[in-house]
N, C-alpha and C positions, 0 to 999 in steps of 0.2 A: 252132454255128459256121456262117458265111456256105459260102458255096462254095468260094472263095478262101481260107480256113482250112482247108475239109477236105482241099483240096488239098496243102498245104504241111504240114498234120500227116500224110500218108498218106505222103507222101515223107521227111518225119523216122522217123516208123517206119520206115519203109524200108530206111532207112541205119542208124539207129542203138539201132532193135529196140521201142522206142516213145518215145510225146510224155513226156519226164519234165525236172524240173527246171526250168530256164530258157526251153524253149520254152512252157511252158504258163504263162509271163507275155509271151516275144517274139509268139505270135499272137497276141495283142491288137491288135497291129500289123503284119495281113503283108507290110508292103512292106520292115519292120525285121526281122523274120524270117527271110526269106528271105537277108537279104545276112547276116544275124549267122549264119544255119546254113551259108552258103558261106564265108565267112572261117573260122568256126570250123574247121569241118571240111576246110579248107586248115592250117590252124593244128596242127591235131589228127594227121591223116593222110599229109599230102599233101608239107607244107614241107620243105625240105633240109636240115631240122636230124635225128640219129639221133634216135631212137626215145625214149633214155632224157632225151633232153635236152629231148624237147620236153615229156616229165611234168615233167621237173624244171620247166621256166619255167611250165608250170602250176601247181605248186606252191609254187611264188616267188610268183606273184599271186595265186595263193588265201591265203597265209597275211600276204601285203602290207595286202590287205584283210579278214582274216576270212573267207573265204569257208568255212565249213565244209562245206557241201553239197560244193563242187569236192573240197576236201581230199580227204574222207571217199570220196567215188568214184574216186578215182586214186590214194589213198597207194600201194595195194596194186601197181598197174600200175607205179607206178614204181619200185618195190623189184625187182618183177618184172623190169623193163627194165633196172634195172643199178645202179639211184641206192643207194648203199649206206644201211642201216637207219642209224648213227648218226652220217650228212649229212642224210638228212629228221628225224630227232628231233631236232638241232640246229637247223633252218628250224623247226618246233614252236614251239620254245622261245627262238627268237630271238637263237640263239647263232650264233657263225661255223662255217660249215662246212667239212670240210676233203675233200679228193677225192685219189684217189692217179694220177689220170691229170692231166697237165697240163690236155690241153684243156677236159676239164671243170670245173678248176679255176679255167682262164681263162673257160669260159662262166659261170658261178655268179659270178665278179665281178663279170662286164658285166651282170649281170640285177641283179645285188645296189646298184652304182651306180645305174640309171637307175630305179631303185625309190624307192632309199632318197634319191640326191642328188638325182636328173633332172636328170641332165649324167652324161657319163663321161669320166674322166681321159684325156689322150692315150696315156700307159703302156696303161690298159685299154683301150682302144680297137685298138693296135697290137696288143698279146696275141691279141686273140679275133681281129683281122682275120687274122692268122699262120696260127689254127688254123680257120675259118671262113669264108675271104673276105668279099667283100662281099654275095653272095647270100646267105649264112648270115647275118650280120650282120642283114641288111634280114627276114630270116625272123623272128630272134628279136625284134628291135622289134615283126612285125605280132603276133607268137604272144605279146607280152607285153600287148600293148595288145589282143589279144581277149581273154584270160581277166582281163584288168583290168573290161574292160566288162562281163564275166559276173560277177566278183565282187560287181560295183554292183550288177548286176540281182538276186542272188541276196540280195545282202542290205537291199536297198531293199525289195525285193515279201516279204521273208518266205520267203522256198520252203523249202519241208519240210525238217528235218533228219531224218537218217535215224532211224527210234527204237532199229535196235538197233545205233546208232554211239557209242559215247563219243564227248564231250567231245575233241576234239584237240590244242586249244592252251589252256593253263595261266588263260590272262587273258579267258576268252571264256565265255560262260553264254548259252544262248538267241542271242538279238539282242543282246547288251549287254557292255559291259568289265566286268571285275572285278579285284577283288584278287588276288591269286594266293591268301590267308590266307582268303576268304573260302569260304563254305559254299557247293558247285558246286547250283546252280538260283536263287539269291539273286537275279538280279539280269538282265531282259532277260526274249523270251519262250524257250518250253519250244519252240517251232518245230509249234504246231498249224497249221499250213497256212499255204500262201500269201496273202498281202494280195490282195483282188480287183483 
């Protein structure tokens, strides 16, 4: 690494215990680095959304895109946070989720619209602005559209899947779609490393 690398991996460690995952394809480019590790970690820690809601919208764009890597490193936290165990195995599996609190039920809409339609209904819209205002609003757009760009990165470059994680989503093997009928490693890679 140049200088300007060891510097912005020194300060990832820093904050976030070491370089893994997605920064060790964003230094490649520290000028994209650097703003993807301040967004994120605006996204991650910082934004006006609770705790649990901001795994969940990670979880929304991890399983939007495949992203197993994210999955697999936050399911845990977000059960932890609050997200009930059979609302994320319903996201898994591509089913609707249900929530016993309104507003997260109104948030999991708006995430689940602008995923799935890209557009959200004026109904959805008024729901979540009720329980979120419009700072919350504008939070979960930017916390959607960063772990969207992490999902790209994670599965464009290849980055590690973890070896002792199962498989999370039913239609997913390696890099690759599958059947659900199909024999789990058939199809896509095994996750040997990152793409240089």
């Amino acid at each position: 690494m140049n200088p300007r690398q060891q510097e912005l991996a020194a300060r990832i460690a820093g904050r976030r215990g070491a370089v893994r995952g997605p920064f060790r394809v964003w230094l490649h480019s520290p000028e994209m680095c650097e703003r993807a590790e301040s967004l994120g970690a605006f996204a991650r820690f910082e934004c006006g959304l609770p705790r649990h809601l901001r795994e969940l919208a990670l979880l929304l764009a991890a399983r939007n895109w495949d992203a197993q890597y994210s999955w697999n490193a936050h399911v845990h936290q977000a059960i932890e946070a609050g997200i009930p165990e059979a609302a994320v195995k319903a996201v898994a599996e591509k089913r609707e989720a249900h929530f016993d609190e309104e507003a997260d039920q109104a948030f999991y809409q708006f995430c689940r619209e602008i995923l799935d339609e890209h557009f959200v209904s004026d109904e959805t819209f008024a729901r979540a602005l009720a329980h979120f205002g419009s700072k919350g609003l504008v939070d979960t757009v930017g916390a959607l559209g960063n772990f969207t760009m992490l999902g790209m990165c994670l599965n464009t470059f290849q980055v590690d899947l973890q070896a002792d994680k199962a498989p999370p989503f039913p239609d997913i093997r390696g890099y690759g779609h599958v059947h659900v009928d199909e024999v789990p490693g058939s199809a896509g890679r095994d996750g040997d490393g990152p793409r240089p």
